[in-house]
VOPAGU-2260 file (C-alpha; in pm, 1 decimal, decimal comma):
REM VOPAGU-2260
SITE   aa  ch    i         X         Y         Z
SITE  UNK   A    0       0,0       0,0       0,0
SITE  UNK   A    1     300,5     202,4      95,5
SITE  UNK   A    2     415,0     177,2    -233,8
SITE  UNK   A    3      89,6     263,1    -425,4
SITE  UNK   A    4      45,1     528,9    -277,6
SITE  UNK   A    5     419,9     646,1    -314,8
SITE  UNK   A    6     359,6     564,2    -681,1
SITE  UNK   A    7      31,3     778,6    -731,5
SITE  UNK   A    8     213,5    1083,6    -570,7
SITE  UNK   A    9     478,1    1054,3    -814,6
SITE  UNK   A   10     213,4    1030,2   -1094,0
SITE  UNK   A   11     100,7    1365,2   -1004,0
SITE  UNK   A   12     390,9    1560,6    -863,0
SITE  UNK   A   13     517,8    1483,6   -1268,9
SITE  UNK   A   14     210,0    1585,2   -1398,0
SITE  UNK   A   15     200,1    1954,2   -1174,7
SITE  UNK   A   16     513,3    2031,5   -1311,1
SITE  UNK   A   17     435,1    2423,8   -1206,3
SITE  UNK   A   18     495,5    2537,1    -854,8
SITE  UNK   A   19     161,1    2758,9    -885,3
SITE  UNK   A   20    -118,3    2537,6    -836,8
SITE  UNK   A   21    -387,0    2726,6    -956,2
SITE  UNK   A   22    -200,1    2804,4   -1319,6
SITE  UNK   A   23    -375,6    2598,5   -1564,8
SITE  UNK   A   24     -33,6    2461,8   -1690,6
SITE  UNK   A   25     -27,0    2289,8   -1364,3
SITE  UNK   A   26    -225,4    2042,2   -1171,3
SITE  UNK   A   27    -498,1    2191,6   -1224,5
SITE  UNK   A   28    -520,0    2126,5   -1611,2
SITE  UNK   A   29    -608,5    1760,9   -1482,5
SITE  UNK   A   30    -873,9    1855,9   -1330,6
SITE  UNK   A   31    -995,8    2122,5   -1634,3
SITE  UNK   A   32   -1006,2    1785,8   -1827,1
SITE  UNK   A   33    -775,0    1862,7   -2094,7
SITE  UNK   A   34    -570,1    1550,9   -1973,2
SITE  UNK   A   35    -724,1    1231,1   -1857,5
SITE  UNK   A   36    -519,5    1005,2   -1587,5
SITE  UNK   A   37    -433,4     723,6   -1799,3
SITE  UNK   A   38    -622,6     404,5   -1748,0
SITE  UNK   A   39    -330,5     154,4   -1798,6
SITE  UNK   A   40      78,8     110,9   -1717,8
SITE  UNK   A   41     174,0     181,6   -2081,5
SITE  UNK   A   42      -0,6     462,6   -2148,5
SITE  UNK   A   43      51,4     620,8   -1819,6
SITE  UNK   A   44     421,5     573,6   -1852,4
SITE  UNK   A   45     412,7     690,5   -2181,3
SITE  UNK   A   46     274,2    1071,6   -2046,3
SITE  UNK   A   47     539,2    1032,7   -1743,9
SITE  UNK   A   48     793,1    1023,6   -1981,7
SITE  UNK   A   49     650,4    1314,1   -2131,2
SITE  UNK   A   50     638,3    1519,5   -1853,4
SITE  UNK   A   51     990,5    1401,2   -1705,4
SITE  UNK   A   52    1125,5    1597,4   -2067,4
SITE  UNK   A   53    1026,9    1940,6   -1841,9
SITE  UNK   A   54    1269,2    1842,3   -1488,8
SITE  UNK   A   55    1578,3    1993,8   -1664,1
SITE  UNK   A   56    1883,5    1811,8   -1527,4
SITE  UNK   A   57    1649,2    1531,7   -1330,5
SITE  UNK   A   58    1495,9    1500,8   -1683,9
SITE  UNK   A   59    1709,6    1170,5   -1789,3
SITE  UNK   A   60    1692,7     992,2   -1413,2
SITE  UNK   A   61    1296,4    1032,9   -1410,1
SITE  UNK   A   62    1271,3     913,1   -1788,6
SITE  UNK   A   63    1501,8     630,5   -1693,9
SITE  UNK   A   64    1271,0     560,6   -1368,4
SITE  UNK   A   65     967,3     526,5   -1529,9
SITE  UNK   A   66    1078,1     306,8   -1797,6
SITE  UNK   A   67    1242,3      72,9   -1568,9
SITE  UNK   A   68     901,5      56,1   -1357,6
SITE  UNK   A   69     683,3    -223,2   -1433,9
SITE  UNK   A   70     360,2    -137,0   -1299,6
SITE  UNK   A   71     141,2    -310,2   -1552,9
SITE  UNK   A   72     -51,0    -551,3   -1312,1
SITE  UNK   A   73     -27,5    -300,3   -1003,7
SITE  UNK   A   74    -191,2       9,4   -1176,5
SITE  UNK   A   75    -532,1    -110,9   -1208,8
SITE  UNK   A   76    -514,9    -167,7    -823,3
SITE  UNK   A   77    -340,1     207,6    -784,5
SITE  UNK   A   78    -577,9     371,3   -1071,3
SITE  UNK   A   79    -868,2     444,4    -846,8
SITE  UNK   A   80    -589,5     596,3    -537,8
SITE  UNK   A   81    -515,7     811,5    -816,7
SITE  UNK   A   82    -807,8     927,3    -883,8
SITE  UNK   A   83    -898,1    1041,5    -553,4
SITE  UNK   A   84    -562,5    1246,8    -495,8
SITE  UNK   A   85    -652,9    1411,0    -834,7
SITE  UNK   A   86    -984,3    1498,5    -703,9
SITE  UNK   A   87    -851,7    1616,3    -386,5
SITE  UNK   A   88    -578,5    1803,8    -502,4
SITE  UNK   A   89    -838,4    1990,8    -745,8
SITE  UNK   A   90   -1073,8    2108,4    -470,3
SITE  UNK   A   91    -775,9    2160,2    -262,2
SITE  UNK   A   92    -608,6    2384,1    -536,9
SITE  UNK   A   93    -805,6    2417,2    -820,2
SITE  UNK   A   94   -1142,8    2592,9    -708,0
């Protein structure tokens, strides 16, 4: 559980990749609905890898990260955790 939940706050510290919460190029363009939290491994490590491109010199460590993960039977068990830390982040930050 530790480890899920460790795992779904990585998910969406990469995805808030501004330090101003309410800009909509940051967390809270998940919850605008412009991006949808992946519903599988491989297509949620596919956006990670997109958004580790923006962490400048951590850029190549976090790319590296996520590809080594294998979370493909895990993340159906973690996708609804995610879900509700996106939904409380956005009424937390968003409204």
């Amino acid at each position: 559980m530790k480890f899920t939940l460790l795992a779904a706050l990585f998910l969406l510290a990469v995805f808030a990749t501004s330090t101003d919460a309410a800009n909509t190029s940051g967390i809270c363009i998940m919850c605008s609905g412009m991006i949808g939290i992946p519903k599988n491994w491989k297509d949620a490590q596919e956006l990670l890898t997109y958004g580790c491109k923006s962490l400048g010199e951590a850029a190549n460590a976090c790319s590296h990260m996520v590809e080594a993960a294998d979370l493909t039977a895990s993340y159906p068990r973690m996708f609804p955790y995610i879900i509700q830390l996106k939904d409380i982040g956005c009424r937390k930050f968003c409204q």
